[in-house]
Every structure is written in C-alpha cells, then in structure tokens.
CHARMM-style PDB file with segment names, atoms N, HN, CA, C and O in Angstrom:
ATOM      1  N   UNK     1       0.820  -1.193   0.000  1.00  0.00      PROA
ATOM      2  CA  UNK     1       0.000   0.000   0.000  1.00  0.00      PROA
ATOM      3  C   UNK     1       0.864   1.256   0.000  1.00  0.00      PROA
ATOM      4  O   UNK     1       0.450   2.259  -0.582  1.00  0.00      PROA
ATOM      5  N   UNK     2       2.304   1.254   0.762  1.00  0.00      PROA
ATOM      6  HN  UNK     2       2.639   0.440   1.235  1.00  0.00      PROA
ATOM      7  CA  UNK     2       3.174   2.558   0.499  1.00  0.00      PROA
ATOM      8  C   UNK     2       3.794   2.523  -0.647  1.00  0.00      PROA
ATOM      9  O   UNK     2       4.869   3.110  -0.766  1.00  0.00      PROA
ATOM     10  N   UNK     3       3.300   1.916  -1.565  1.00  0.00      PROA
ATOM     11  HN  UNK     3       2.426   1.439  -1.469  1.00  0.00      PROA
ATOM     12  CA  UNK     3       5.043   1.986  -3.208  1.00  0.00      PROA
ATOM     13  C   UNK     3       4.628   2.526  -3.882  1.00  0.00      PROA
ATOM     14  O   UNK     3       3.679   2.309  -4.636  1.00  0.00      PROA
ATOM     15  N   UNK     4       5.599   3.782  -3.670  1.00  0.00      PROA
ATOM     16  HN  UNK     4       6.370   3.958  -3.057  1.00  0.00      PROA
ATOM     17  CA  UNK     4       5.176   4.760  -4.619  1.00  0.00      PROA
ATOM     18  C   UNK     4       5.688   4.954  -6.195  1.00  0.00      PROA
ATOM     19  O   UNK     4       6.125   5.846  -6.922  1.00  0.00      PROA
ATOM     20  N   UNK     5       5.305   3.356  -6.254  1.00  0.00      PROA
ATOM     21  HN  UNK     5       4.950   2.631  -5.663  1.00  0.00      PROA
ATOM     22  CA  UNK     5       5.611   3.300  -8.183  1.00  0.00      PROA
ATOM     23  C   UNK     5       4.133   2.953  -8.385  1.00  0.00      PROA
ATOM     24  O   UNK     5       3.847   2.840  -9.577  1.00  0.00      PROA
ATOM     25  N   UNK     6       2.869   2.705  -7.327  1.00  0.00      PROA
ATOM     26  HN  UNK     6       3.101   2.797  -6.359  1.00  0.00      PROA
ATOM     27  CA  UNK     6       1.267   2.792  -7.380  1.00  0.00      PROA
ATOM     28  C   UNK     6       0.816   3.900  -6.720  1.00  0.00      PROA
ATOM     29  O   UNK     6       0.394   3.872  -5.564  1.00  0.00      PROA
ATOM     30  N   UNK     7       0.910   5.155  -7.604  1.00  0.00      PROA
ATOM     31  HN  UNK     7       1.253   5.178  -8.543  1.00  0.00      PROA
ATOM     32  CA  UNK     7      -0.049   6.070  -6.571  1.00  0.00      PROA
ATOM     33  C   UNK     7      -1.559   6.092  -6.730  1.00  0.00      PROA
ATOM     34  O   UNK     7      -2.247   6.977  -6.222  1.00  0.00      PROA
ATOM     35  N   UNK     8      -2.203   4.796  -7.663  1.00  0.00      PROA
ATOM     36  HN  UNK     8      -1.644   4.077  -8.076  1.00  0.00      PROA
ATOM     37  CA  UNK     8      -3.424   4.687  -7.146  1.00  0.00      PROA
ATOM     38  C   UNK     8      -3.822   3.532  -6.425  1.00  0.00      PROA
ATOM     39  O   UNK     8      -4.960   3.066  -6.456  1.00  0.00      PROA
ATOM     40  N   UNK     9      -3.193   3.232  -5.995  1.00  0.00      PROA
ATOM     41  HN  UNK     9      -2.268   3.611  -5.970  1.00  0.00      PROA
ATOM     42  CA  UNK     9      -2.996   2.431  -4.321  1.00  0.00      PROA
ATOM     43  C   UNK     9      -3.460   3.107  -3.225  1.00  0.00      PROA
ATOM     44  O   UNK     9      -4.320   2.808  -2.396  1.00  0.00      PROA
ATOM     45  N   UNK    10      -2.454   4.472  -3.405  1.00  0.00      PROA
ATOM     46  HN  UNK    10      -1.756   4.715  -4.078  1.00  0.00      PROA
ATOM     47  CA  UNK    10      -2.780   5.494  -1.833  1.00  0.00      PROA
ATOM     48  C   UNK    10      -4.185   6.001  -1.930  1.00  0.00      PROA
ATOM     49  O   UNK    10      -4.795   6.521  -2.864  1.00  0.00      PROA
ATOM     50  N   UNK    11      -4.560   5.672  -0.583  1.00  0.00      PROA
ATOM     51  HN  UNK    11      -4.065   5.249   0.176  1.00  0.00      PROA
ATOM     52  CA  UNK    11      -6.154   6.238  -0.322  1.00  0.00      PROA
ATOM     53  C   UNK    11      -6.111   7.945  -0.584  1.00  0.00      PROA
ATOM     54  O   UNK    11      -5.034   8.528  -0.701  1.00  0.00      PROA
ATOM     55  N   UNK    12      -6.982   8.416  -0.633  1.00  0.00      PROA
ATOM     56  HN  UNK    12      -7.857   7.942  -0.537  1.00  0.00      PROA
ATOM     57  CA  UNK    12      -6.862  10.012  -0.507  1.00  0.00      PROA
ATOM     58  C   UNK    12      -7.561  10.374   0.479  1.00  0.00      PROA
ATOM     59  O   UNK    12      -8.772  10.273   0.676  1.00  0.00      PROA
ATOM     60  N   UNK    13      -6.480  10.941   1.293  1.00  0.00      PROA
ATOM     61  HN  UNK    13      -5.497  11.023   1.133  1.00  0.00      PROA
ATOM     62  CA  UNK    13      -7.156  10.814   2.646  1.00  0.00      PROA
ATOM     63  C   UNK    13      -7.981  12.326   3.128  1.00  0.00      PROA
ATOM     64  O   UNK    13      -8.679  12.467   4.132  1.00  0.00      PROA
ATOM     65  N   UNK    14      -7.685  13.285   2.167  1.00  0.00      PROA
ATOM     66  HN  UNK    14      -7.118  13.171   1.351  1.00  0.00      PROA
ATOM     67  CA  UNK    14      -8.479  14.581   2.157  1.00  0.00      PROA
ATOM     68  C   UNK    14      -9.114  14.945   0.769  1.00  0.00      PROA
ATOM     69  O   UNK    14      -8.777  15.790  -0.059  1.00  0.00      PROA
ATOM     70  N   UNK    15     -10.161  14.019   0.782  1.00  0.00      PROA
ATOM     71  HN  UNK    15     -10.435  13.332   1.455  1.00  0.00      PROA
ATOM     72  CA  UNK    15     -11.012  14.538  -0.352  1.00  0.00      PROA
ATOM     73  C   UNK    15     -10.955  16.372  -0.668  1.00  0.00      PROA
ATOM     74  O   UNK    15     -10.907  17.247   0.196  1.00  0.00      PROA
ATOM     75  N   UNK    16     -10.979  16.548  -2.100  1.00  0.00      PROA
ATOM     76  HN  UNK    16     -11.018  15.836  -2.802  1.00  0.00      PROA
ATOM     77  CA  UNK    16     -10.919  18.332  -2.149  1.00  0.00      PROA
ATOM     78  C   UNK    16     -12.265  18.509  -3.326  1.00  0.00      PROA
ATOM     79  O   UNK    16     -12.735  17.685  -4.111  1.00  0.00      PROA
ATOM     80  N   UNK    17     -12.549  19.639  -3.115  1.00  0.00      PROA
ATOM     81  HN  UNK    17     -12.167  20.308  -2.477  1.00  0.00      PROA
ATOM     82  CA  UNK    17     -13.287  20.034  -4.505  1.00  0.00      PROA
ATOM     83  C   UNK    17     -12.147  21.140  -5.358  1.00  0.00      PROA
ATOM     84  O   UNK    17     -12.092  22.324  -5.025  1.00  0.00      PROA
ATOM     85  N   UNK    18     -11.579  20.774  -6.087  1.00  0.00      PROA
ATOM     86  HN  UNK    18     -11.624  19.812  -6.357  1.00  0.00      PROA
ATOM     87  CA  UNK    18     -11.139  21.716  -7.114  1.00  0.00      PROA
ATOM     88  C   UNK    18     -11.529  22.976  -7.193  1.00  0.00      PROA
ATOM     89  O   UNK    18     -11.062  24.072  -6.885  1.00  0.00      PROA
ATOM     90  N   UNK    19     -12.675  22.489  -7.766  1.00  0.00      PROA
ATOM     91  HN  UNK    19     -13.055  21.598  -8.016  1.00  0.00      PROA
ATOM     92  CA  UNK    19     -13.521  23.843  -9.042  1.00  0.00      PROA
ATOM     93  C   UNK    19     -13.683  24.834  -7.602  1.00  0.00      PROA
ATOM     94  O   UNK    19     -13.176  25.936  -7.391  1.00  0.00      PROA
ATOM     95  N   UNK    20     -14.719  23.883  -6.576  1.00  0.00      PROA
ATOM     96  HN  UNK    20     -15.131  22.988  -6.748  1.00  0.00      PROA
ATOM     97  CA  UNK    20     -15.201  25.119  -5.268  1.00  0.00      PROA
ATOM     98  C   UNK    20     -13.234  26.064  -5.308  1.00  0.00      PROA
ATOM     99  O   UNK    20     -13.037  27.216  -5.695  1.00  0.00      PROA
ATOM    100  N   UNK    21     -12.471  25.375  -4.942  1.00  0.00      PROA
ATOM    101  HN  UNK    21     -12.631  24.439  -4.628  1.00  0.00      PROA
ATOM    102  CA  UNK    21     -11.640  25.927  -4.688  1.00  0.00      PROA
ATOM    103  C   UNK    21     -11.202  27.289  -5.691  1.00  0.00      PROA
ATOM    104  O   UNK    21     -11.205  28.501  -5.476  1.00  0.00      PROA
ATOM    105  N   UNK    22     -10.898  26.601  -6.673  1.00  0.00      PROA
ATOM    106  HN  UNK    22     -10.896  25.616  -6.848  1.00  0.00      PROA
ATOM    107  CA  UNK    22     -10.559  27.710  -7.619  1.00  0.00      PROA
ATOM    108  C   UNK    22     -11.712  28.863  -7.764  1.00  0.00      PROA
ATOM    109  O   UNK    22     -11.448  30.062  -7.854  1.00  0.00      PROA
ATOM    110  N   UNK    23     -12.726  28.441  -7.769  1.00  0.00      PROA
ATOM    111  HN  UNK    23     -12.941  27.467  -7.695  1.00  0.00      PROA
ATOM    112  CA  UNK    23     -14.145  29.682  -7.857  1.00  0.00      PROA
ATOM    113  C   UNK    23     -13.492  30.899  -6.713  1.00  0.00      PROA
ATOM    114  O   UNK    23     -12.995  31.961  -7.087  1.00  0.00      PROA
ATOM    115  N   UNK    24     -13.643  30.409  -5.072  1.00  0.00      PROA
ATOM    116  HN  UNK    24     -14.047  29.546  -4.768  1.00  0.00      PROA
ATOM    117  CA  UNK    24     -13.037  30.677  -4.361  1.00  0.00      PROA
ATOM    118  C   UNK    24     -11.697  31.390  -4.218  1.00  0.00      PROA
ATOM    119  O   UNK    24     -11.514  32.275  -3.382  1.00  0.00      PROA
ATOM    120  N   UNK    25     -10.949  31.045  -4.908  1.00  0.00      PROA
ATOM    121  HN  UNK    25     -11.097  30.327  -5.587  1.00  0.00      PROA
ATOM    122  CA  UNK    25      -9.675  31.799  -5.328  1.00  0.00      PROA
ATOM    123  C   UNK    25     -10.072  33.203  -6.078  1.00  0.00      PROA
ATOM    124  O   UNK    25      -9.832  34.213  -5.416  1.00  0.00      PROA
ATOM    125  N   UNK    26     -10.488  33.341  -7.017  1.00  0.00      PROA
ATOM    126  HN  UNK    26     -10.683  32.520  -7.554  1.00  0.00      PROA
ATOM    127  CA  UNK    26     -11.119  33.899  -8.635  1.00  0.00      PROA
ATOM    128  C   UNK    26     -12.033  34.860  -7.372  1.00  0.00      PROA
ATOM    129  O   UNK    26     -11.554  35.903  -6.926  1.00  0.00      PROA
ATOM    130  N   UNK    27     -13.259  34.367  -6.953  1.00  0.00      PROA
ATOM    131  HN  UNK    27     -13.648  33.520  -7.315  1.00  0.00      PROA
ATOM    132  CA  UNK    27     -13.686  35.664  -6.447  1.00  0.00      PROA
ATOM    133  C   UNK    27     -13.184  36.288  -5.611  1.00  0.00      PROA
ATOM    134  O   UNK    27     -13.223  37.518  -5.644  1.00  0.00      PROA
ATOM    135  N   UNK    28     -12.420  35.436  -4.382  1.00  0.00      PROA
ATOM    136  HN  UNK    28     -12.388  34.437  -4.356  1.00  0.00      PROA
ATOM    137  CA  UNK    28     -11.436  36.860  -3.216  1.00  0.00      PROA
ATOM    138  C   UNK    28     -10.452  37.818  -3.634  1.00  0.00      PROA
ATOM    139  O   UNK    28     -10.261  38.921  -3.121  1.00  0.00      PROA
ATOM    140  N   UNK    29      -9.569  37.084  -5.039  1.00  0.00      PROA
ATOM    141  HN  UNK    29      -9.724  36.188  -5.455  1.00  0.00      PROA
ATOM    142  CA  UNK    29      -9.125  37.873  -6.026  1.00  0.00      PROA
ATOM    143  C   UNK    29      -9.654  39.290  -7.054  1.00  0.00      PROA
ATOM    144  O   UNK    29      -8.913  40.154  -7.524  1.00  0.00      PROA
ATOM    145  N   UNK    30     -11.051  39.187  -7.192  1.00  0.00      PROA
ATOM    146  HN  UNK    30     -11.653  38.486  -6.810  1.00  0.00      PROA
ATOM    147  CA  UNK    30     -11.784  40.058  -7.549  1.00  0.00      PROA
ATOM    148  C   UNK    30     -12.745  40.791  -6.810  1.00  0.00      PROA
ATOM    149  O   UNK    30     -13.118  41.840  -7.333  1.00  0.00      PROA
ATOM    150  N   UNK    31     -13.228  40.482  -5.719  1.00  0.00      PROA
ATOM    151  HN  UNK    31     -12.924  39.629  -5.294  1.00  0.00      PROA
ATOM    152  CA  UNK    31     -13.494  41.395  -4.669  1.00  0.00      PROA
ATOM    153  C   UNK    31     -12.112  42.484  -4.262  1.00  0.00      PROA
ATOM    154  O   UNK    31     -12.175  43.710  -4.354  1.00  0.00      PROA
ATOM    155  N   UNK    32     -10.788  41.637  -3.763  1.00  0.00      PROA
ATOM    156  HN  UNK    32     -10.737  40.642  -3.688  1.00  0.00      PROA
ATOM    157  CA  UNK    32      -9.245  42.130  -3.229  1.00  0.00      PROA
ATOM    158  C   UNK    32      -9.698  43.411  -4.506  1.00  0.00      PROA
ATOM    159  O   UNK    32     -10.141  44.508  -4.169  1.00  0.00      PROA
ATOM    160  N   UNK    33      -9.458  42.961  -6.131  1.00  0.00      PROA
ATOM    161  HN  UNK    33      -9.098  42.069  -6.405  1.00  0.00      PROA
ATOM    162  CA  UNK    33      -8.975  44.319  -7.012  1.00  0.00      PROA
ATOM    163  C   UNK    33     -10.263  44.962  -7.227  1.00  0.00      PROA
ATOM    164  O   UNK    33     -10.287  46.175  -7.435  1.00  0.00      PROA
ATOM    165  N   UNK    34     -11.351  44.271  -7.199  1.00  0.00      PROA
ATOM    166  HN  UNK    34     -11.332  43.285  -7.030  1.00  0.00      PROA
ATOM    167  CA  UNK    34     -12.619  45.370  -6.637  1.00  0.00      PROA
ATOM    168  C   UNK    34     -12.263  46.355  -5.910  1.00  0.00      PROA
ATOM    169  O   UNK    34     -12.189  47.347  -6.637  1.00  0.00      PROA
ATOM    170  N   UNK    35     -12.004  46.598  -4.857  1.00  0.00      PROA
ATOM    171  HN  UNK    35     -12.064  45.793  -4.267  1.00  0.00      PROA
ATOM    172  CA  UNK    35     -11.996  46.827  -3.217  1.00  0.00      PROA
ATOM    173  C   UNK    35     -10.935  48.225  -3.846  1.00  0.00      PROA
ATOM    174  O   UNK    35     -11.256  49.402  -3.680  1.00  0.00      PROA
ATOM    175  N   UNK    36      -9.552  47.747  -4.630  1.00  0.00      PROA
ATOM    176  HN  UNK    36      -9.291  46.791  -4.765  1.00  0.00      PROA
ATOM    177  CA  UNK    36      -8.585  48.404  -4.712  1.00  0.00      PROA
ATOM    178  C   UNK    36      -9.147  49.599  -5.740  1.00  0.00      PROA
ATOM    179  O   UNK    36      -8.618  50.709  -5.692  1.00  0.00      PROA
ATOM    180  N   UNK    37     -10.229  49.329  -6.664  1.00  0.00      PROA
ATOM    181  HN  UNK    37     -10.658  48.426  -6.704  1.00  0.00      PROA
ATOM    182  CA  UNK    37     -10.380  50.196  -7.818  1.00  0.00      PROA
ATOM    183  C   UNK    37     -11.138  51.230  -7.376  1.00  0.00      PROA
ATOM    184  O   UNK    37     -10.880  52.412  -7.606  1.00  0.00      PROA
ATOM    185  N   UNK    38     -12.451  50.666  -6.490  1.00  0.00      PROA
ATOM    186  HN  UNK    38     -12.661  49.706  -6.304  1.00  0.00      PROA
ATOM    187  CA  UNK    38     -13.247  51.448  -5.873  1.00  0.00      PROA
ATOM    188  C   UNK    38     -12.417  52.791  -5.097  1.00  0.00      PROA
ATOM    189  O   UNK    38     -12.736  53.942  -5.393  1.00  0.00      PROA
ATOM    190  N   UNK    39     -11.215  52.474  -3.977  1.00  0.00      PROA
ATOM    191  HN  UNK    39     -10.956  51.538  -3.737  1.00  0.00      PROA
ATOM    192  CA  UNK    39     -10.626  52.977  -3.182  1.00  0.00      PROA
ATOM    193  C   UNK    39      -9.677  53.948  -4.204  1.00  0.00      PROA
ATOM    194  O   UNK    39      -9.156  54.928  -3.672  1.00  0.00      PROA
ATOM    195  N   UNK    40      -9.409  53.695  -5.777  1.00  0.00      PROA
ATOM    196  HN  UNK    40      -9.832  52.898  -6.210  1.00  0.00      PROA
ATOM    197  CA  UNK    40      -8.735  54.635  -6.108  1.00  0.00      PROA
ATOM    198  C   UNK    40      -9.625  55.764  -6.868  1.00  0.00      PROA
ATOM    199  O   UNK    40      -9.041  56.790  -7.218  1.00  0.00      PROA
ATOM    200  N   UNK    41     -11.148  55.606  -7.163  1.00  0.00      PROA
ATOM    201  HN  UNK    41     -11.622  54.773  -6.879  1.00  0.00      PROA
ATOM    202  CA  UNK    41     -11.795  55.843  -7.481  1.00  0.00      PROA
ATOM    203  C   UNK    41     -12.340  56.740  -6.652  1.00  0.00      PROA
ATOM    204  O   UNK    41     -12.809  57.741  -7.195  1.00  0.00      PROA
ATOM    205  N   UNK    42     -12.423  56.643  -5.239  1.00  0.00      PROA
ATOM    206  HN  UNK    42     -12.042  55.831  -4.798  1.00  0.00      PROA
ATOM    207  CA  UNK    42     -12.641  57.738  -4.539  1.00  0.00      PROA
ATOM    208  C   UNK    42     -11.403  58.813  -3.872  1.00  0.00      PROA
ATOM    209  O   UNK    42     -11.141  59.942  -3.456  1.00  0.00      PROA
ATOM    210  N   UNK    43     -10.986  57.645  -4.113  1.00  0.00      PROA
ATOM    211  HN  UNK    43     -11.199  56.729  -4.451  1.00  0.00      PROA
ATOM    212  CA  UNK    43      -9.182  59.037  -4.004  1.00  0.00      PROA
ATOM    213  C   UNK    43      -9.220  60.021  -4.894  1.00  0.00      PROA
ATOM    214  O   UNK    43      -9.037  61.208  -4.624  1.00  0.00      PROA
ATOM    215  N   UNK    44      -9.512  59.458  -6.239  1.00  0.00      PROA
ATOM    216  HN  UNK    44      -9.661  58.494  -6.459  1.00  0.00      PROA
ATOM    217  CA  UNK    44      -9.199  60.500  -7.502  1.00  0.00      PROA
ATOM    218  C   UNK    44     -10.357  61.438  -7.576  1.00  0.00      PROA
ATOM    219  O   UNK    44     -10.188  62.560  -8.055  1.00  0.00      PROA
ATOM    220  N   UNK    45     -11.608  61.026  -7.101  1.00  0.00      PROA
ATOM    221  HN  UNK    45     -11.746  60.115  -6.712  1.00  0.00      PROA
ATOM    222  CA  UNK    45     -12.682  62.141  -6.942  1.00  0.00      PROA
ATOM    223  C   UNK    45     -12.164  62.895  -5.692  1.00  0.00      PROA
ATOM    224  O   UNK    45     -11.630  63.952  -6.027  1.00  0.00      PROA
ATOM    225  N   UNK    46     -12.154  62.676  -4.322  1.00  0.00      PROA
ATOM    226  HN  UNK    46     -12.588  61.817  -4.049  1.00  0.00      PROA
ATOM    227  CA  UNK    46     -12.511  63.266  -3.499  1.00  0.00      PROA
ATOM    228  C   UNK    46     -10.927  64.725  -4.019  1.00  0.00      PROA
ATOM    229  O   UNK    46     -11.013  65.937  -3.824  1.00  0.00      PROA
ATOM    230  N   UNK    47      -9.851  64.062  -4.584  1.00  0.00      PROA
ATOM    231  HN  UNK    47      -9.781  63.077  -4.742  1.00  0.00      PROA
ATOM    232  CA  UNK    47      -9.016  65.056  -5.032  1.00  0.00      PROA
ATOM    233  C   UNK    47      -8.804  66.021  -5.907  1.00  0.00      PROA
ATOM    234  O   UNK    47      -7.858  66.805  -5.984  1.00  0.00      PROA
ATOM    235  N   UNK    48      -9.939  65.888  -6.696  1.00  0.00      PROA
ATOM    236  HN  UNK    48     -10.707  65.251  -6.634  1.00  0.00      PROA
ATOM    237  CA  UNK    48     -10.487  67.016  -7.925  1.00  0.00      PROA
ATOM    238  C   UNK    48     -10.753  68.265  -7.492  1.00  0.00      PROA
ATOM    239  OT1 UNK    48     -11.143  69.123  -8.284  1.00  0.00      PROA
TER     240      UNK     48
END
C-alpha cells in the first residue's frame, strides 16, 4: 500500500473540490482588485 511506483494504491485521505476551490480563489481575487479600484476611485474624486 506505500510503493510509490502505485499512486493509485494510496487512499486520498483529504477529499478536495477543485472547481469550489478555484471559484473561491477567482472571487477573493476580484473582490481584493474590486476593493482596490473602488478605493482609487474615490481618491481621484474626493481630489479634484
């Protein structure tokens, strides 16, 4: 069960979801440069 010349032998012992993950990635990433555009957006007004 340890030879790792079969790695579909090894159980997987922490099932993952991918996709949830990456979605997850993709939107905190676009909220984060959301967040940043908004904030320069009121910089550049409130400085006019």
């Amino acid at each position: 069960m340890s030879d790792s010349k079969h790695p579909e032998l090894h159980v997987n012992e922490e099932p993952r979801n991918d996709f949830i993950d990456t979605a997850v990635g993709f939107a905190v990433f676009f909220v984060v440069l959301f967040a940043i555009a908004i904030g320069a957006t009121v910089i550049q007004v409130m400085t006019k």
